[in-house]
N, C-alpha and C positions, 0 to 999 in steps of 0.2 A: 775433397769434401763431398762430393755427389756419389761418389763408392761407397761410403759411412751408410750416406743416407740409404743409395738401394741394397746395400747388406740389413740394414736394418728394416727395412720394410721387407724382403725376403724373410727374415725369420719371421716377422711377426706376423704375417700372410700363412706360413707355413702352422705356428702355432697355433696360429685361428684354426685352420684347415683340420689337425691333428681334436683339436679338441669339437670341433664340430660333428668330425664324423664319429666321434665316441657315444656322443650323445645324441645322435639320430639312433644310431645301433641301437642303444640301451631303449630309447625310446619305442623302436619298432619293435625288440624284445617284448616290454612289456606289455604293448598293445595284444602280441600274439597271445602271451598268456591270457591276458582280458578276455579273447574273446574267443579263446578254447580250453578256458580253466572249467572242468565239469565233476560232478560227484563220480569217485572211482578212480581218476585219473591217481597215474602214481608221479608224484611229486619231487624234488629236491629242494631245501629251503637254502639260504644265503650261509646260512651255520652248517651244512653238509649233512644235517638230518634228512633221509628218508622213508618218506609214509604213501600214506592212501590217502584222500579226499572224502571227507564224511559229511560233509556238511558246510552248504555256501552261506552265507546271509551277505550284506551289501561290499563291505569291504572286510571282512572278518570270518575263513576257513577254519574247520576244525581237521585233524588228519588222524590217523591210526600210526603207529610206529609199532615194531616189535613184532614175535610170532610169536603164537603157543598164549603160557599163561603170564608171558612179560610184555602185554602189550599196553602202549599206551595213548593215550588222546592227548592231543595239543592241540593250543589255539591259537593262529598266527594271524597277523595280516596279510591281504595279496601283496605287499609289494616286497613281502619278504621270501618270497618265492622265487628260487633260481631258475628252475627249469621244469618243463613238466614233461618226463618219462616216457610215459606212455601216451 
């Protein structure tokens, strides 16, 4: 009976552990975009679109996509920013 018990407390230590570190990650991710997200920066959004940064206001980017005469303006939220490029 006490084998049950520390196998089960094993997984569930471990699943805590798995899911804790996911979400430190993601969190110290998006702090770094916070606080090197700037006009210029070339971007990747969570959709796999990549642009340029045109335009900050508080929580709401605007980007450039495209080259030539196919370009176009999008307006995202930061926290739908995967990564920033450059």
């Amino acid at each position: 009976m006490k084998l049950e018990y520390i196998i089960l407390i094993l997984l569930a230590s471990g699943f805590y552990y798995t899911n804790i570190k996911e979400y430190r990650k993601e969190r110290e991710k998006n702090r770094y975009i916070e606080n090197n997200l700037k006009e210029s920066n070339k971007i990747i959004t969570k959709s796999g679109i990549i642009g340029y940064v045109t335009n900050i206001d508080k929580n709401v980017i605007t980007i450039i996509t495209g080259e030539g005469a196919k370009t176009s303006y999008i307006t995202i939220e930061k926290s739908y920013i995967e990564d920033i490029l450059d």
